[in-house]
C-alpha positions in Angstrom: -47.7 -35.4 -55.0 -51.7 -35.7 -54.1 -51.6 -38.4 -57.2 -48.6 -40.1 -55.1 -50.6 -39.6 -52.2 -53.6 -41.9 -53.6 -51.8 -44.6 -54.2 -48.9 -44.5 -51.6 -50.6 -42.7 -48.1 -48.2 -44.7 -46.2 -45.2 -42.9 -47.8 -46.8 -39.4 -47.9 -47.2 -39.3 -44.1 -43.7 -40.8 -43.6 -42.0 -37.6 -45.5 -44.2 -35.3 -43.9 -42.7 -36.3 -40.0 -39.7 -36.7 -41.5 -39.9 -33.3 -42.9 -41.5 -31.8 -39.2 -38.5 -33.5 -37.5 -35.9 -31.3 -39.8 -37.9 -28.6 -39.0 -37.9 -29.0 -35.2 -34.3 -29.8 -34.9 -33.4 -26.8 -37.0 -35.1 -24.5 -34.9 -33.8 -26.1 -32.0 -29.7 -25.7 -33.7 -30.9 -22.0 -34.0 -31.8 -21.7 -30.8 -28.8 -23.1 -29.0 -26.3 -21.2 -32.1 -28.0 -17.8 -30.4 -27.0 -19.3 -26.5 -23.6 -19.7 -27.5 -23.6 -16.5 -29.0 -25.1 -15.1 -25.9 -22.6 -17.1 -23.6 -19.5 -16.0 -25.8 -20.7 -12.1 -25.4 -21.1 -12.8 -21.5 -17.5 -14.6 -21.9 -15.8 -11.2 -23.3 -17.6 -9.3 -20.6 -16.3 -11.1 -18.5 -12.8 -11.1 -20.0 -13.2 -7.1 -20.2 -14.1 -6.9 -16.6 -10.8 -9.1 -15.8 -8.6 -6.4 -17.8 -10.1 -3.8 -15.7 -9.0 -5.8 -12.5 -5.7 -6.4 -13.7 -5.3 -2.8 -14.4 -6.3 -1.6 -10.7 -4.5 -4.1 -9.3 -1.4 -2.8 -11.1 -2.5 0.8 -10.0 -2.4 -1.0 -6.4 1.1 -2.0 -6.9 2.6 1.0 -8.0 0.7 2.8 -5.1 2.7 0.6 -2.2 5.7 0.7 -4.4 5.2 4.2 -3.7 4.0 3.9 0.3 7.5 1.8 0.5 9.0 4.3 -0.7 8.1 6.5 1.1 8.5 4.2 4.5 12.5 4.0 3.1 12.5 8.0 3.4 10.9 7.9 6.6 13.5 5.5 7.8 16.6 7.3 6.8 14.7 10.3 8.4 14.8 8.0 11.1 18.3 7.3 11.4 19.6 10.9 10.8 17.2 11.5 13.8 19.0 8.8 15.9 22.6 10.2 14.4 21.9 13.2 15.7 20.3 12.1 18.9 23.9 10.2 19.3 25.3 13.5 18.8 23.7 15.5 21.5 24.3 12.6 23.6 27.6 12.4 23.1 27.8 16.5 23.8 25.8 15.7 26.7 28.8 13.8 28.3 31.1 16.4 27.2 28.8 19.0 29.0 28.5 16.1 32.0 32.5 16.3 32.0 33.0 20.0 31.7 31.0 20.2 34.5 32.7 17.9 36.6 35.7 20.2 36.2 33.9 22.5 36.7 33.3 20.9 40.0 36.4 19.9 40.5 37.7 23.3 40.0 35.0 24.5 42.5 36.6 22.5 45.1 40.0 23.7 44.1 38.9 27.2 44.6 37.2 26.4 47.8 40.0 24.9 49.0 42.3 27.9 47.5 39.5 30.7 49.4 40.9 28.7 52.9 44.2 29.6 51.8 43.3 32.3 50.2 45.6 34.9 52.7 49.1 33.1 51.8 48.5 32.1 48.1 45.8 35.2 46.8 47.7 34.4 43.3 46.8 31.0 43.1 43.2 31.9 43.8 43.3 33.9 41.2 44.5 31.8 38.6 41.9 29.1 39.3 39.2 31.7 39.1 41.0 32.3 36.1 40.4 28.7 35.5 36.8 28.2 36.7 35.7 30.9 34.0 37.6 29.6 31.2 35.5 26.5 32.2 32.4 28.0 32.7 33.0 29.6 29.3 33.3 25.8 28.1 30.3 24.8 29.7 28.0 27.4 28.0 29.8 26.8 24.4 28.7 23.2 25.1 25.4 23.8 26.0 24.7 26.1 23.0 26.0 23.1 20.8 23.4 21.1 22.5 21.1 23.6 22.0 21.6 23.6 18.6 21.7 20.1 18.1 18.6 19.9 19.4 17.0 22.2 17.0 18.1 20.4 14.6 16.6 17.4 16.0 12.9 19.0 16.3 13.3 19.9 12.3 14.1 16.0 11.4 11.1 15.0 13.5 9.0 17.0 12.1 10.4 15.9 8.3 9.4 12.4 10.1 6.1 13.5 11.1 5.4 14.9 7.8 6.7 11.6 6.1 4.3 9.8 8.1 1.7 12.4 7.0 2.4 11.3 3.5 2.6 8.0 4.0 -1.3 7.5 5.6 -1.9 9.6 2.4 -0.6 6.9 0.7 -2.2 4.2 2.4 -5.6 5.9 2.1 -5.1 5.6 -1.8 -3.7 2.0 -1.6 -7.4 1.4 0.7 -9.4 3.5 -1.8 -7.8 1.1 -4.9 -8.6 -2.0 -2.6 -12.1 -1.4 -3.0 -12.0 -0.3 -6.0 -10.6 -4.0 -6.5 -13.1 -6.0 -4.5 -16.1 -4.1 -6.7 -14.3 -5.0 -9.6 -14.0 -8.7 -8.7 -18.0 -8.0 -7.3 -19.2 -7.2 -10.9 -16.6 -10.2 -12.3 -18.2 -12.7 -10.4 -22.0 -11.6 -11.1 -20.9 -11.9 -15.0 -20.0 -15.4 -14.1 -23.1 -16.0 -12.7 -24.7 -14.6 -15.5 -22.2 -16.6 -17.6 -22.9 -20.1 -15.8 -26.9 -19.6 -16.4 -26.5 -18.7 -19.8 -24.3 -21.7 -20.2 -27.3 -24.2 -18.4 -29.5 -22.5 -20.6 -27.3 -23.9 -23.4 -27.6 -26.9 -21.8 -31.1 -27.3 -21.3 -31.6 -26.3 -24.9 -29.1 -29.4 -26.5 -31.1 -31.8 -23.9 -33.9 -31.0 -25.4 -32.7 -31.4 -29.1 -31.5 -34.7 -28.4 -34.4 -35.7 -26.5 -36.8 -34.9 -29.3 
């Protein structure tokens, strides 16, 4: 090569830029081929953090699935509540009507007390009457009574469905966050993924620039 060299110095320096240039450019393939493999490692970070989000948000799901389920219970609680309610209502004007008669049979007796020297019979068979009603009235009012017991247990079924349904939604809140960091540390790995990819970038500019 030197005895080349003596005679050809023209082709000599020639191969030896040519030969720095292959040099260069390889070192510059190698660097970009360790970027990509950089980027594609950020890439399945990024895909792993993704699965992780999918998964709580699923967890999210199933936990309102489970707060509407519960809201279901709460409303048929709800309506036996209002069933009943219609119940005692409806004993209410029962009660209401008994004691109209019983009114009613008040007067009757009233008017029977002004009488009561020529028809004392009569008086006493709508006494008779009056506490056969009165004996109505108080069955009545311990049906309401009852009814109404059982009305204070459904509410508080109700209230402790509702108890278990802010349970619930303190979960679903809990998971929410839970969420929002996920999606937090998903888009600083795209961040981290977007600089890695100018780096890239920056690093095939300047292979094709020298």
């Amino acid at each position: 090569m030197l005895y080349l060299c003596g005679f050809y110095p023209g082709i000599c320096l020639a191969t030896e830029e040519k030969t720095r240039e292959n040099l260069s450019q390889a070192s510059h393939i190698n660097i970009v081929n360790a970027d990509i493999n950089i980027v594609n490692a950020d890439i399945n970070i990024v895909n792993a953090d993704i699965n992780i989000v999918n998964a709580d948000i699923n967890r999210v799901n199933a936990d309102i699935n489970i707060v509407n389920a519960d809201i279901n219970i709460v409303n048929a609680d709800i309506n036996i509540v209002n069933a009943d309610i219609n119940i005692v209502n409806a004993d209410l004007n029962i009660v209401n009507a008994d004691i109209n008669i019983v009114n009613t049979d008040i007067n009757i007796v009233n008017a029977d007390i002004n009488i009561v020297n020529a028809d004392i019979n009569i008086v006493n068979a709508d006494i008779n009457i009056v506490n056969a009603d009165i004996n109505m009235v108080n069955a009545d009012i311990n049906i309401v009574n009852a009814d109404l017991n059982i009305v204070n247990a459904d509410l508080n079924i109700v209230n402790a469905d509702l108890n278990m349904v802010n349970a619930d939604l303190n979960i679903v809140n809990a998971d929410i966050n839970i969420v929002n960091a996920d999606i937090n540390i998903v888009n600083a790995d795209i961040n981290i993924v977007n600089a890695d990819i100018n780096i890239v970038n920056a690093d095939i500019n300047i292979r094709y620039t020298v």
